[in-house]
N, C-alpha and C positions, 0 to 999 in steps of 0.2 A: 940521176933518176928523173927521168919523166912523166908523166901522167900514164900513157901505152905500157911502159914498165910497170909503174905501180899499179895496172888495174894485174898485169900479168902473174907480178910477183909481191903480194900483198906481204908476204911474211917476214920481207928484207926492210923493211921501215924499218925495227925496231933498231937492227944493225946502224941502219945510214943515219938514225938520228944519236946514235949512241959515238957515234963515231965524225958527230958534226958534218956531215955531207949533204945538209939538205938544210937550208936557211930556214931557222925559227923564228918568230916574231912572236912574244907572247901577246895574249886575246885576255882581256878582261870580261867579269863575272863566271858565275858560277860555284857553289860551295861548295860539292863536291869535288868535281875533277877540277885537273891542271888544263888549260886551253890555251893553241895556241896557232899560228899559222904558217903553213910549212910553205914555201914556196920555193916550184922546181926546177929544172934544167929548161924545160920548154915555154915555163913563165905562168904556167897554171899553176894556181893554189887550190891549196886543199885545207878544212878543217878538223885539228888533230886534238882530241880529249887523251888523258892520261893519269892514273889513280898517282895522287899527288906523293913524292916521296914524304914529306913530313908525317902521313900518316902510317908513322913506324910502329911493325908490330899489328897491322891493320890490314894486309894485303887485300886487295881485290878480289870480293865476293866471285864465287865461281858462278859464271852465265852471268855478270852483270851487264859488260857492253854487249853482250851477244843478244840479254833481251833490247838493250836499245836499237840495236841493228833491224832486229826482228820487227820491232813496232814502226821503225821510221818505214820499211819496205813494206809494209803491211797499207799503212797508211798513203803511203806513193802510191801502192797498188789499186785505190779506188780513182786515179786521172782525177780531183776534184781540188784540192788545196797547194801549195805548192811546197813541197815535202824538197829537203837535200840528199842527193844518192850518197848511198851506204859505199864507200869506193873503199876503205880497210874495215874488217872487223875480224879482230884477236882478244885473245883472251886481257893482252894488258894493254890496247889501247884501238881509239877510233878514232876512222879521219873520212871525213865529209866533204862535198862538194863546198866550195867555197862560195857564200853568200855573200855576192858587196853590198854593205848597210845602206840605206838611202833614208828618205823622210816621211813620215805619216801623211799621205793625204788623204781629205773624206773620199775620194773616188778609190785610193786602195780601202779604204776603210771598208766601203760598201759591196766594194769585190768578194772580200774576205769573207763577208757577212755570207754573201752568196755561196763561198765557195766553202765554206764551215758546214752551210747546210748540206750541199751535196755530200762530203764527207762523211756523215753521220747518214743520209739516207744509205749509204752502201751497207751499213748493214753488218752484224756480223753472227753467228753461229750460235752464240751462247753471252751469257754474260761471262767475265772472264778472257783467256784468250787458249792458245795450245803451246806456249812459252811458258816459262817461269819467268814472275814479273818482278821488275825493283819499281820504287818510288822515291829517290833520290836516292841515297846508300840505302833504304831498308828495303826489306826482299818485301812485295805485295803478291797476295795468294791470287792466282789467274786459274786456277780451280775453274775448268768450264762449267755450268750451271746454268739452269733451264731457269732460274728464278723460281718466282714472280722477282721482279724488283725490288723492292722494299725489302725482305727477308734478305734476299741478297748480300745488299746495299749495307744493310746491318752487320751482318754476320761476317763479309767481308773485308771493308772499306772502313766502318766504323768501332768494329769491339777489338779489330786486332792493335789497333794504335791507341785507341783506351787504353788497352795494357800494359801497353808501352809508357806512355805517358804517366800513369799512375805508379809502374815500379820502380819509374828514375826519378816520381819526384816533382818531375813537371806540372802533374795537376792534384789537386787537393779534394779530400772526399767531398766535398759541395760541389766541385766542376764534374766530378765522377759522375757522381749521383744525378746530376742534369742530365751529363750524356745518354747514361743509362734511362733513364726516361723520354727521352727521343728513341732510340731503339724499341724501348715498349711501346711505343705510339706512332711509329717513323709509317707502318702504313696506313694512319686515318689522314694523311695529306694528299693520299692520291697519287695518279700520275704516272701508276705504271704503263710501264709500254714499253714493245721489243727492243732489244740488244741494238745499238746504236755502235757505228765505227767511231770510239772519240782521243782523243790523243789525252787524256787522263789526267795531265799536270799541269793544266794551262792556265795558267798564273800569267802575265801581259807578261812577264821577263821571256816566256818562251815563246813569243810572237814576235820574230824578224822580222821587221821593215827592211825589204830589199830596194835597192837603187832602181830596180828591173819595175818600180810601181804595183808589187805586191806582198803580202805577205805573207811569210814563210812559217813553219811550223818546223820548231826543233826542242831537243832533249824531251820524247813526249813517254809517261807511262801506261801505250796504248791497248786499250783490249775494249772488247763489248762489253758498255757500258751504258747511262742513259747520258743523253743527249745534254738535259738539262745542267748537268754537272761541269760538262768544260763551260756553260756559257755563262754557271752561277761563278766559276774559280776564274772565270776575264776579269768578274766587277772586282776581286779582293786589290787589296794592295793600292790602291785608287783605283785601277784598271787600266784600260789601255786609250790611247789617243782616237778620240771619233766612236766612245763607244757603244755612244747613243747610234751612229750611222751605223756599225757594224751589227748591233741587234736589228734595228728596221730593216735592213736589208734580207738576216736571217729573218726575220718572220715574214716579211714579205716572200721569200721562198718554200718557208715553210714554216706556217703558224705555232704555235706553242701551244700545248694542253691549258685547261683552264687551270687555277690556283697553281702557275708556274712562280709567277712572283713570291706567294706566301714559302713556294719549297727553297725560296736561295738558299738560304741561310743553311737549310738543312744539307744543300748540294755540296756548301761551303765548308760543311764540317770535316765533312772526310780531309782535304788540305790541309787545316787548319790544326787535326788531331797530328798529321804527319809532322807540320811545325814543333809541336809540342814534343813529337817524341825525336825529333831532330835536334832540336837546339834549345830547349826545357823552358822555365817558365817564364820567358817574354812574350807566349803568345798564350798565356793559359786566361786573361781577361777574353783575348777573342774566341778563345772558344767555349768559354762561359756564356756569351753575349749572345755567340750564331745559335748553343743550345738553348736558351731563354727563347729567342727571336722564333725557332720553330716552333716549339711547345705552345707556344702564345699563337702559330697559325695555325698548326693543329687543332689549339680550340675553337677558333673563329671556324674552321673545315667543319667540323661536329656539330657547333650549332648551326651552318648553313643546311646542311645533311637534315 
């Protein structure tokens, strides 16, 4: 099998991997899927996700790679950041152009910056998207919606993983009850503005450093959304390499509404609730922390007002 084959007959993968005829090299990270990289007759590789057999009794959410497919193509589709072609998408797995890793430099860094902006200036239709969305295994509501943001932002991103998180346990009525009071006050910080193109999950883990001197954007849960939110979910987790240069860049192309910094925290939450309702209560101090952290800019907004 070659590359001219695979794009022709996507559906035979699953056979030629079943049947060992196509060299696998497992790919580390990632906690949901299996990764790994398939390398072909004509020397091109390709990158191949796959819902992990140990989750027995747990098949593969129906439309799950299908919205990934959807958002990576959506996102290629504005020419601004550097997206990997969708070269398989089926129901039980996906395979991707093959990204050689390379190293963080501030000149990729400042690229990025740049080309994160452009991304987000394309723009999109609604908050939302016209897919149905996952955010890592859990399904996220991409419900098109005119907004305003904030109501949105709440109703969408924030109360559904609240629910989550509080009926497995993960969070405790104090962490509840904070959140819930971000919701009651989540629009006196400001800062709406139109539906923004942004790749949705952007924690640094889904920021390639490519060999090619740029970086790349993968596994994203993309739909119109605000802007500020992928650039509040870079800083989590430490963040990513240069990420002071990749913001100066970004606002050098395209400024930031004022009281952007007071909303991180708030941008943060929405990730942060996913955490919780993903893998339970080792992240329920952070997102105690990011609720307190807004509530307390929401006041400072009020008495500025």
């Amino acid at each position: 099998m070659d590359l001219a084959y695979l794009r022709a007959h996507p559906e035979h993968l699953p056979t030629f991997l079943t049947h060992q005829r196509i060299r696998e090299t497992p790919v580390a990270g990632g906690d949901v899927c299996a990764a790994s990289r398939l390398t072909l007759d004509d020397g091109h590789s390709v990158f191949a996700k796959t819902w992990p057999a140990q989750r027995a009794g747990r098949p593969v959410p129906e439309g799950f790679f299908a919205a990934e497919a959807a958002g990576l193509r959506w996102l290629r589709e504005a020419g601004a950041v550097a997206v990997p072609e969708v070269v398989v998408a089926l129901p039980e797995l996906l395979a991707l152009d093959w990204v050689e890793p390379g190293e963080p430099t501030p000149e990729a860094a400042e690229r990025f910056g740049r080309e994160l902006a452009a991304l987000h200036r394309a723009g999109a239709p609604a908050f939302g998207a016209e897919w149905a969305g996952f955010v890592g295994a859990l399904p996220q509501d991409n419900t098109p919606d005119d907004g305003p943001w904030p109501a949105w932002f709440a109703r969408r991103r924030l109360l559904p993983y609240l629910r989550m998180s509080v009926d497995s346990g993960a969070l405790t009525a104090a962490e509840a009850a904070l959140v819930e009071q971000v919701v009651e006050r989540v629009g006196e910080l400001g800062g709406d503005e139109p539906p923004a193109r942004v790749h949705g999950d952007l924690w640094p883990g889904n920021v390639l450093w490519g060999a090619d001197g740029r970086a790349w954007l993968v596994d994203p849960a993309a739909h119109g959304g605000h802007r500020e939110t992928d650039l509040a979910q870079l800083a989590l987790f430490g963040g990513p390499p240069h990420r002071e240069r990749i913001m100066a860049a970004y606002r050098e192309a395209w400024p930031l509404a004022d009281g952007w910094r007071e909303r991180v925290p708030l941008h943060q939450l929405h990730l942060l609730l996913v955490h919780t309702a993903l893998f339970g209560a080792a992240y329920r101090d952070a997102v105690g922390a990011a609720a307190r952290d807004t509530l307390r800019g929401a006041g400072r907004a009020t008495v500025e007002r």
